[in-house]
C-alpha positions as CSV (number, residue, x, y, z in Angstrom):
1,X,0.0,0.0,0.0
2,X,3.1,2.1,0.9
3,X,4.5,1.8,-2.8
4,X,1.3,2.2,-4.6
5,X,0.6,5.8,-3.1
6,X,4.4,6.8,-3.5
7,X,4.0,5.7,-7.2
8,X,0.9,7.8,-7.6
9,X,2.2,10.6,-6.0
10,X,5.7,10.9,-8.3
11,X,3.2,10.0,-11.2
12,X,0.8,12.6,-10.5
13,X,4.0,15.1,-10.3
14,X,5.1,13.9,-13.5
15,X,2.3,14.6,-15.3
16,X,2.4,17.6,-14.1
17,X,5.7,18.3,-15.0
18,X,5.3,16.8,-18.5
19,X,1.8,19.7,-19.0
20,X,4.1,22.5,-18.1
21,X,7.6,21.6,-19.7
22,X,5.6,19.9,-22.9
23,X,1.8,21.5,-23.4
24,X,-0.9,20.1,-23.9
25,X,-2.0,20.3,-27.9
26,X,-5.2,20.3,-29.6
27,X,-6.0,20.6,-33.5
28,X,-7.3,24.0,-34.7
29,X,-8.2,23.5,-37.8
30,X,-5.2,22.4,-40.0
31,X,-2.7,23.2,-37.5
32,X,-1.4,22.0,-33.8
33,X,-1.8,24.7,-30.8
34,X,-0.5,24.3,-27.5
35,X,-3.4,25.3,-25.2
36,X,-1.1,26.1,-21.7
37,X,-0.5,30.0,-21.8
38,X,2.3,31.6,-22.4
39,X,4.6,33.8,-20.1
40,X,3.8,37.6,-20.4
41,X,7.3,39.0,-20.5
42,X,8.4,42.8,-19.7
43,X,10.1,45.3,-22.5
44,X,13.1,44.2,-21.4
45,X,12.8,40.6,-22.5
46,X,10.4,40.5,-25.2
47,X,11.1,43.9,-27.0
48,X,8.4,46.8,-27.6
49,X,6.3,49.2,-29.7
50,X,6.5,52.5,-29.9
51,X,3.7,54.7,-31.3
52,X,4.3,58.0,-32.1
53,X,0.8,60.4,-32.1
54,X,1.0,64.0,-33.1
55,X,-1.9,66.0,-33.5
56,X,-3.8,66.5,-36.8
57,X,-3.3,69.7,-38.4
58,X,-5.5,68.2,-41.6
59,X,-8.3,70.7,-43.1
60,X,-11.7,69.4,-43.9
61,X,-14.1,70.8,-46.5
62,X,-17.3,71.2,-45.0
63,X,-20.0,72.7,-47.4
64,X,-23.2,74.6,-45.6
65,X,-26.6,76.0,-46.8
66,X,-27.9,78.9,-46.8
67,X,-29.3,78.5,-43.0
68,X,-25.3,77.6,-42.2
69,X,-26.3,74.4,-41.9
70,X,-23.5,71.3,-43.1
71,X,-24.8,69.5,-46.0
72,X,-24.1,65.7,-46.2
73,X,-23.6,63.4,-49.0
74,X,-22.0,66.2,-51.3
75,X,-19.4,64.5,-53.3
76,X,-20.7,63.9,-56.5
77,X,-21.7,67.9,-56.7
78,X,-19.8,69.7,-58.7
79,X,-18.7,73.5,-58.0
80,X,-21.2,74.7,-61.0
81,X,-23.6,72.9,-58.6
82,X,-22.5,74.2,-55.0
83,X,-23.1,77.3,-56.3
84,X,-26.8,77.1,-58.4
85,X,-27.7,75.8,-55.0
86,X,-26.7,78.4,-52.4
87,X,-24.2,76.3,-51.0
88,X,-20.8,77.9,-49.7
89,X,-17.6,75.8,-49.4
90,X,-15.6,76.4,-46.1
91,X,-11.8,74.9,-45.3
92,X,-12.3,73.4,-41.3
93,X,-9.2,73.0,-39.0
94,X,-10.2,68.9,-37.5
95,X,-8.1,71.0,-34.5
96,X,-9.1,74.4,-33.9
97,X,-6.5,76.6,-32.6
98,X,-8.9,77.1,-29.4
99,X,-9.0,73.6,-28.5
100,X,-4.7,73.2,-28.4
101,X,-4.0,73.9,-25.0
102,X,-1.8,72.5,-22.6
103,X,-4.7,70.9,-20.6
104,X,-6.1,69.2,-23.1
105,X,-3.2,67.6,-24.4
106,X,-3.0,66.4,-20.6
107,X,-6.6,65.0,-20.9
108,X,-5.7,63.1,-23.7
109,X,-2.7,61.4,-22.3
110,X,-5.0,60.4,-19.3
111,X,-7.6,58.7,-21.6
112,X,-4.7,57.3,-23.2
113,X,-3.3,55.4,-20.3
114,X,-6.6,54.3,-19.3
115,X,-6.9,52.4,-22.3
116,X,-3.6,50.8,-22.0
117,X,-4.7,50.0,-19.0
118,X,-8.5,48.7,-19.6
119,X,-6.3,46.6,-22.5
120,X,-4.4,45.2,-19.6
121,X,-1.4,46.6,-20.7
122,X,1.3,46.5,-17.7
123,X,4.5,47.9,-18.8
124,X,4.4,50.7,-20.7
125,X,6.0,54.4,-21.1
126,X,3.6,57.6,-21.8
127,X,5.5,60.8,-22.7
128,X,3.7,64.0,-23.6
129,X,5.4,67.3,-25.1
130,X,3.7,70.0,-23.6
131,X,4.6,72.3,-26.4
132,X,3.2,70.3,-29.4
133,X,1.1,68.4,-27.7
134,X,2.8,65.0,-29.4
135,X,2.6,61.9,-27.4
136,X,4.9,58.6,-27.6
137,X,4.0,55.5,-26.2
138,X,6.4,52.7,-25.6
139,X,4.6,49.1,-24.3
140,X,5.5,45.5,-24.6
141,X,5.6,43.5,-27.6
142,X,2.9,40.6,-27.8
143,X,0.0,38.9,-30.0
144,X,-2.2,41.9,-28.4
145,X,-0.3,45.0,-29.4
146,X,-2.0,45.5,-32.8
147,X,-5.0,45.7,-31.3
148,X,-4.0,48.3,-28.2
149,X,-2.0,50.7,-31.4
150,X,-5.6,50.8,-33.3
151,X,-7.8,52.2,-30.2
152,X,-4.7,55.1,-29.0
153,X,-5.6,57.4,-32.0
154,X,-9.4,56.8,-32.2
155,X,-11.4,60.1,-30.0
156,X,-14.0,58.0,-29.0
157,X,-16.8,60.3,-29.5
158,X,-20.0,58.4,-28.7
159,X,-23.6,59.3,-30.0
160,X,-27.0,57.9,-30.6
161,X,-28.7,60.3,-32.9
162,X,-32.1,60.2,-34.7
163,X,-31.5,59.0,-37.6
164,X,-34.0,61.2,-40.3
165,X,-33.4,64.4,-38.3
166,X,-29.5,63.9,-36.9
167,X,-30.3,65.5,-33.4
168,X,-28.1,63.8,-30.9
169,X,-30.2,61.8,-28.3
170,X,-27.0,60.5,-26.0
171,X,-23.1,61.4,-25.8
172,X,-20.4,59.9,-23.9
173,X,-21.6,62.0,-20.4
174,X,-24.4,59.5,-20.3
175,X,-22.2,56.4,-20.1
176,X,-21.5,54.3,-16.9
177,X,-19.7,51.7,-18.0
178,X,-19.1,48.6,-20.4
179,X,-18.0,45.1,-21.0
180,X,-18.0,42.2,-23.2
181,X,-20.6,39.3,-22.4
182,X,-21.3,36.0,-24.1
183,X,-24.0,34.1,-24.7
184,X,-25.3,30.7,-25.7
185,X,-27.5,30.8,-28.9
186,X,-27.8,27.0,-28.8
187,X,-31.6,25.6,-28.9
188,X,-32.9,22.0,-28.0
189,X,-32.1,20.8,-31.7
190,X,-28.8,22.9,-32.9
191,X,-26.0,24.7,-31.4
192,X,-25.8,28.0,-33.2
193,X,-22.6,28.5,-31.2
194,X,-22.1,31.3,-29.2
195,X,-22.7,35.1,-29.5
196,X,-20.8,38.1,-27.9
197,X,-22.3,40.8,-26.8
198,X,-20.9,44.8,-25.7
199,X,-23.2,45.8,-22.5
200,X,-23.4,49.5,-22.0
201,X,-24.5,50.3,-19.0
202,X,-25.5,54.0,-18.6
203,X,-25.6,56.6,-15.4
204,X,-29.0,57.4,-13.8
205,X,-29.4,60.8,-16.5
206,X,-28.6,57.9,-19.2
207,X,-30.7,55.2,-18.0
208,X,-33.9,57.8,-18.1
209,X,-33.1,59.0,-22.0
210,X,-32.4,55.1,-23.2
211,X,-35.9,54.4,-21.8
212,X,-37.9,57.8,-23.3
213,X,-35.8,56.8,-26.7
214,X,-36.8,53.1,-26.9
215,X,-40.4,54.2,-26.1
216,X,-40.7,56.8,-28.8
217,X,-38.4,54.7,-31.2
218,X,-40.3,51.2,-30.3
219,X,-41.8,49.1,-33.0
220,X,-45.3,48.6,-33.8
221,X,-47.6,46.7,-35.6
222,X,-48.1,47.8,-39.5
223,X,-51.4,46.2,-39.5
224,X,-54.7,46.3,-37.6
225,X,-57.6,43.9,-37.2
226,X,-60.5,44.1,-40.2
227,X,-63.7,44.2,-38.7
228,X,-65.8,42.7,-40.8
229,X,-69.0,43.9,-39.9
230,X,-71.1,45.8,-42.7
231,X,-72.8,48.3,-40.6
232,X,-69.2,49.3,-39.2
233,X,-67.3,48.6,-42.6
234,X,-66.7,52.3,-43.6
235,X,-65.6,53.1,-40.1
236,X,-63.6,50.3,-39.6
237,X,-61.6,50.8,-42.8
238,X,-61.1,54.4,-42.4
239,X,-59.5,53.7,-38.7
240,X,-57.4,50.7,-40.4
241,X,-55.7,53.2,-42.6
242,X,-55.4,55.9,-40.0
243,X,-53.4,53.2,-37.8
244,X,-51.6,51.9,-40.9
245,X,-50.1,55.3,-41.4
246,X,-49.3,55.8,-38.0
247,X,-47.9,52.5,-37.5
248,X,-45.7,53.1,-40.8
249,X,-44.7,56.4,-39.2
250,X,-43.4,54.5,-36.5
251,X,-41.4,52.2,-37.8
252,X,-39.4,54.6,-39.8
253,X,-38.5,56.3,-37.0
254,X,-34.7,54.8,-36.2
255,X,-31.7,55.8,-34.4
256,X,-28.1,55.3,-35.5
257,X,-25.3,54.5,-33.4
258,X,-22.0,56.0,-33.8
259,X,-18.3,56.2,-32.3
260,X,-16.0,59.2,-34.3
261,X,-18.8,60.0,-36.8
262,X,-19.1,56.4,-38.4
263,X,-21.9,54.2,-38.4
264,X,-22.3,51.4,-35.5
265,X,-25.5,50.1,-36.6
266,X,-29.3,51.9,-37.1
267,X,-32.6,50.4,-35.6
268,X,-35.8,50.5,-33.7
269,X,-36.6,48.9,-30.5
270,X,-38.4,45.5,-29.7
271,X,-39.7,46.8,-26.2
272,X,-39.0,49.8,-24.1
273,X,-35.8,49.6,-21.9
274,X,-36.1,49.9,-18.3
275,X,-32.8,48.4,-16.9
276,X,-30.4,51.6,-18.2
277,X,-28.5,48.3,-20.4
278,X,-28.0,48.0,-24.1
279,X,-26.9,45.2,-25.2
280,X,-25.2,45.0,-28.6
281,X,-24.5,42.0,-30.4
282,X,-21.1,41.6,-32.2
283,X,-20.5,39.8,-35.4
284,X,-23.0,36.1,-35.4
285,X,-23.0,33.1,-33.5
286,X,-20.2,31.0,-33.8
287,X,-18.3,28.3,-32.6
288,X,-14.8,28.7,-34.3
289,X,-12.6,30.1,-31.9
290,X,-10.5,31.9,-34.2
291,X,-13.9,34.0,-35.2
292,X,-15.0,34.5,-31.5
293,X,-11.5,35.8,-30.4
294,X,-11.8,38.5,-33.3
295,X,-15.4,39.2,-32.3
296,X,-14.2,39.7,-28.5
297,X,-11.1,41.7,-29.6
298,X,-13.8,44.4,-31.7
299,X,-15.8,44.6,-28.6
300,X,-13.4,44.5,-26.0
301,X,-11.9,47.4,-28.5
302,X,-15.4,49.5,-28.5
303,X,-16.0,48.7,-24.7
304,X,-12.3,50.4,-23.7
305,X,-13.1,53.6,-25.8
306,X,-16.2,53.9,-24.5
307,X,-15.5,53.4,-20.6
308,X,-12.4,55.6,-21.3
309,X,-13.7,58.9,-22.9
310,X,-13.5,61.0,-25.4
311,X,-10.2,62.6,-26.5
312,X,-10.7,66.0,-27.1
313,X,-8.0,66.5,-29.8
314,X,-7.3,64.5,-32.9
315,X,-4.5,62.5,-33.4
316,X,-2.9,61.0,-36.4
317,X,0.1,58.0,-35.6
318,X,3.1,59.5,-36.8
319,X,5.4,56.0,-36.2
320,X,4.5,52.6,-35.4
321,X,8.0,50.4,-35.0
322,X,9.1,47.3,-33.2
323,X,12.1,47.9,-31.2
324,X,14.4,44.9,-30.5
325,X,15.7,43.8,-26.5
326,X,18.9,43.6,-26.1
327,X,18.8,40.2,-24.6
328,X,18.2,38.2,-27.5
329,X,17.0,34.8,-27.6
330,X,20.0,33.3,-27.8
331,X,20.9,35.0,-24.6
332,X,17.8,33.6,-22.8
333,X,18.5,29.8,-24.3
334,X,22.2,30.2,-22.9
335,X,20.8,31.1,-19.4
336,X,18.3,28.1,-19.5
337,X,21.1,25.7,-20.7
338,X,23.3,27.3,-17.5
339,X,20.3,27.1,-15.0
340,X,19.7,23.4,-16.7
341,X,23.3,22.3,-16.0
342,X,23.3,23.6,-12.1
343,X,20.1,21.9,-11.3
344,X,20.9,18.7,-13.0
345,X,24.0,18.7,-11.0
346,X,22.5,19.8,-7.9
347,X,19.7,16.8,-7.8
348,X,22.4,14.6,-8.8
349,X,24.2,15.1,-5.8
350,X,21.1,14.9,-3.6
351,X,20.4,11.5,-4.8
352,X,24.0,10.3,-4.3
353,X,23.7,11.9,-0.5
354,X,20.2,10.6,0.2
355,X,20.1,7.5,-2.1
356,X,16.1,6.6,-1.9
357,X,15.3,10.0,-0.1
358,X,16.9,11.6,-2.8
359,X,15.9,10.4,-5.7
360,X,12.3,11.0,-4.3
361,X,13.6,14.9,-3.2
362,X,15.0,15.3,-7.1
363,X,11.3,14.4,-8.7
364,X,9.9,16.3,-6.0
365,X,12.3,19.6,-7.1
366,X,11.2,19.4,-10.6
367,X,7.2,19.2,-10.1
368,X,7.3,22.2,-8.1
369,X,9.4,23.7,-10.6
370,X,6.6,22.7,-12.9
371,X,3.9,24.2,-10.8
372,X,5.9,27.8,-10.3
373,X,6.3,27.8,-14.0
374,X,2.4,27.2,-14.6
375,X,1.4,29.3,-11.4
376,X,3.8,32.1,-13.1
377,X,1.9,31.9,-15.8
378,X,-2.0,31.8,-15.0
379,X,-1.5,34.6,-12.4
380,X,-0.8,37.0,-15.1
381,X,2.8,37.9,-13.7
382,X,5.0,39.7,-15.9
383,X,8.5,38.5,-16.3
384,X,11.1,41.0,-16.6
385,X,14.5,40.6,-16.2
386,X,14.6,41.2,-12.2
387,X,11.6,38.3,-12.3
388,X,14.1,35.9,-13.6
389,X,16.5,36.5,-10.5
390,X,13.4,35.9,-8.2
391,X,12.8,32.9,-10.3
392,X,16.7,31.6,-9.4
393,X,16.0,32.4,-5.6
394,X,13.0,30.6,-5.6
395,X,14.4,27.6,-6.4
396,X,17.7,27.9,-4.6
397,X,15.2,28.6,-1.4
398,X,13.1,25.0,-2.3
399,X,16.4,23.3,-3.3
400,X,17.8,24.5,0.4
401,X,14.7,22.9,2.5
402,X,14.8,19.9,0.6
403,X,18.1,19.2,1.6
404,X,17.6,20.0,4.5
405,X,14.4,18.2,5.3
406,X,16.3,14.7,4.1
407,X,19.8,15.5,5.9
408,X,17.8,15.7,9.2
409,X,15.2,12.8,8.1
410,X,18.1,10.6,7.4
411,X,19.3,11.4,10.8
412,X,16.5,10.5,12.4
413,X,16.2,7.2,10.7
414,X,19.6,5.7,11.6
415,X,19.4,7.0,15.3
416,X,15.5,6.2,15.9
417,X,13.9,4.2,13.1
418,X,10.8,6.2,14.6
419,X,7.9,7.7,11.9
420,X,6.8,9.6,14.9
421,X,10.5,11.4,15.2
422,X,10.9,11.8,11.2
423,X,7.4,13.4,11.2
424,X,8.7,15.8,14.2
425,X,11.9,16.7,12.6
426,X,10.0,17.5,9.1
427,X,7.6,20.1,11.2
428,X,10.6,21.5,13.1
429,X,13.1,21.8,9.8
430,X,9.8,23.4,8.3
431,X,9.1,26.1,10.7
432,X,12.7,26.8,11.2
433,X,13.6,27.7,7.5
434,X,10.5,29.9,7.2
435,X,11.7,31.8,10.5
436,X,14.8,32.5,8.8
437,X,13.4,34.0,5.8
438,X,10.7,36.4,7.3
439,X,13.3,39.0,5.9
440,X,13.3,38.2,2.8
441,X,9.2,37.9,3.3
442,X,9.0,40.9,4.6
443,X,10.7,42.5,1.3
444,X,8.8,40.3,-1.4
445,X,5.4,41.9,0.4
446,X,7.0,45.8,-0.2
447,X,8.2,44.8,-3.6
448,X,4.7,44.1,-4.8
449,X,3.2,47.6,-4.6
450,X,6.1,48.8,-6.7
451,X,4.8,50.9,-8.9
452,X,7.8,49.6,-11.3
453,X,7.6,47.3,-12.7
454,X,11.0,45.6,-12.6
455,X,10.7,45.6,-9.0
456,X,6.9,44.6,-9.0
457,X,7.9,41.5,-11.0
458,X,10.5,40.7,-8.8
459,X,8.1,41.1,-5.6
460,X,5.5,39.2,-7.2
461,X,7.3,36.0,-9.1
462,X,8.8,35.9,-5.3
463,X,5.2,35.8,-3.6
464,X,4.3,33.2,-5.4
465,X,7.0,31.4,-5.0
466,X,7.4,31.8,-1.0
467,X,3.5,30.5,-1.5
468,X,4.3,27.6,-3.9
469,X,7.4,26.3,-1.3
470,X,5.1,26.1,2.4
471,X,2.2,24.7,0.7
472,X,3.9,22.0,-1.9
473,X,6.4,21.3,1.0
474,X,3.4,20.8,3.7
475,X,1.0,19.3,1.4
476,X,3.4,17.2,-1.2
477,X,7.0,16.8,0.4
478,X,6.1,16.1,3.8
479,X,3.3,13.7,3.4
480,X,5.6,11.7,0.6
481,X,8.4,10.9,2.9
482,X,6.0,10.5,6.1
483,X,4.5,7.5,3.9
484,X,8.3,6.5,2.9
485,X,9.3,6.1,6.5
486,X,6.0,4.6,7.8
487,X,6.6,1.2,9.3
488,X,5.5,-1.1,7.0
């Protein structure tokens, strides 16, 4: 019995090892992806981007009636034609002077960093001239930064406007918040897939306009009930058409949805809104993953510019470049073969000191170098340079207690052949080496609410890793060699 729940513990650890050292594939359509997540790295490591934005100074022709009012779809008339109608031509700044002060290039570095942010974008540099008003971002490489560069330059300007007359009904002020939401458009017969949604959820002044706008924009019915009584026919038929007209009235009454003067979509409401939601579905129902990701990334992309605000000048992206670390990946591979070659000699040595004991310590070492490697990974920890260090100390701290637990458990065993002692001495070694690094504790815990993030990274890869040693010790270590020295 003692075997048999060694042998499922080491295999148990292997696995484990094997899923974070190997992967675990799937096929996506005619290729093989590894579904473990990657390591988010810092700038250091993985290289950045840097976006360049400097302010528009671009001149729009607007043409206006005779009222001053702008004239839309004007492109195909010709100047012969501008001018038979009234219509004046006039050259419009997209920046007016007024609007190019020093506080509003301020407010548009703000929204700026919020949307890094609301993109979950974790190292990054924001620099503002105060002069021209240019700003240059500089943020981590990955399979997401395409995405963050195409929402730094867009304003944001939100409005629901009726769509015949083009008075605004709702801006930006009237938005709370939003988010992306999925749902299941599967039935009892089919599996449609599923569907993502952008929630907006508006503040209280919002909530009351979306519910008098979906009341006056609601559908109706285009058709009414024929009464088919004869005494009642000419009444009946007068009132049908009165109702048809209205009904038709109705229904042409939209409103259009925009962000930056472009078309979201245009429609009428089902049923008033009460619950100060709209909920917008993106793309259609799918199950390809591929198609879903892209559907999450547009609304994920409209729910950050709309939960961020409106920048109140107009900016044009001047550069867009990659710029290489200078730790290459050849560097990295040569510290991996290094780290490779001192831990392979360092568990070889514990199983030539510990025979049995050891061997069991050196699969031990490796699964919980497995599970820090996930953990670091599916805690969204950035790894920057620093983080690697904290990486080494982990693992010099678990290689230090391990030794430590057999060289006293091997003790024990030659002087008292007692479980009772080894399971004392485990607790004691245990409680001793955690006393003797409260210090370093006590400065993983201050390194975490560094608000750099070479230090943050350092302070956090070492809180897990403090976390990873007393619990896989207590829970995995311990309890392994208690069985291995239980009488049998």
């Amino acid at each position: 019995m003692k075997k048999v729940k060694i042998l499922t513990t080491i295999l148990a650890v292997i696995l484990v090892t094997m899923i974070a050292f190997l992967g675990i594939y799937t096929q996506v359509q005619n290729r093989m992806e590894n579904k473990v997540k990657d390591y988010s790295y810092t700038r250091n490591l993985k290289g950045a981007r840097l976006v360049k934005l400097k302010v528009n100074e671009e001149v729009t022709t607007v043409i206006k009636d005779q009222e001053g009012k702008e004239v839309e779809d004007t492109e195909e008339l010709t100047d012969e034609q501008i001018a038979e109608k009234g219509y004046t031509k006039e050259e419009v700044q997209n920046n007016p002077k007024e609007i190019l002060t020093v506080d509003n290039y301020k407010k548009a570095k703000n929204i700026i960093e919020k949307r890094l942010k609301k993109l979950n974008v974790d190292d990054y540099n924001i620099r503002l001239d105060n002069q021209t008003g240019e700003i240059i971002i500089e943020f981590t490489e990955n399979d997401n930064t395409d995405n963050v560069v195409g929402n730094l330059n867009t304003t944001g300007k939100f409005e629901i406007i009726d769509s015949e007359t083009k008075e605004v009904l709702m801006t930006n002020d009237d938005i709370k918040s939003s988010s992306v939401m999925y749902g299941n458009s599967s039935t009892s017969t089919t599996n449609a897939g599923t569907t993502v949604y952008l929630d907006i959820e508006f503040n209280k002044d919002g909530a009351k306009k979306l519910e008098d706008i979906s009341n006056k924009y609601v559908k109706t019915e285009e058709t009414s009930d024929t009464n088919t009584t004869s005494e009642n026919a000419t009444t009946e038929e007068t009132t049908d058409t009165e109702n048809t007209e209205n009904a038709e009235d109705e229904t042409e009454r939209t409103i259009t949805m925009q962000v930056d003067d472009e078309e979201i979509m245009s429609t009428s409401f089902d049923e008033p809104l009460r619950t100060g939601h709209l909920q917008l579905s993106i793309g259609q129902p799918s199950t390809d993953q591929d198609t879903l990701k892209g559907y999450i990334d547009q609304a994920l992309s409209m729910a950050t510019v709309l939960d961020t605000g409106n920048i109140p000048i107009k900016y044009d992206i001047d550069e867009n470049e990659y710029i290489k670390t200078d730790i290459t990946e050849d560097n990295i591979q040569t510290l991996e073969y290094i780290a490779i070659a001192i831990i392979a000699v360092a568990l070889i040595i514990l199983c030539i000191r510990y025979k049995t004991n050891g061997i069991i310590g050196a699969i031990l070492y490796i699964g919980l170098l497995a599970i820090f490697t996930l953990l670091i990974r599916y805690t969204n920890v950035v790894v920057s340079l620093e983080g690697l260090f904290a990486i080494a100390i982990t693992l010099i701290l678990e290689y230090l207690l391990i030794n430590k637990i057999l060289n006293r458990v091997n003790k024990e065993q030659k002087e008292n052949d007692n479980n009772v002692v080894v399971k004392e001495t485990i607790k004691t070694t245990y409680k001793e080496f955690f006393i003797r690094i409260i210090p370093i504790i006590i400065a993983t815990i201050a390194f975490c609410f560094m608000n750099w993030i070479p230090l943050s990274s350092f302070g956090m890869i070492m809180f897990w890793g403090i976390i990873l040693i007393a619990i896989y010790n207590f829970v995995i270590v311990g309890t392994l060699l208690k069985i291995k020295t239980e009488n049998k």
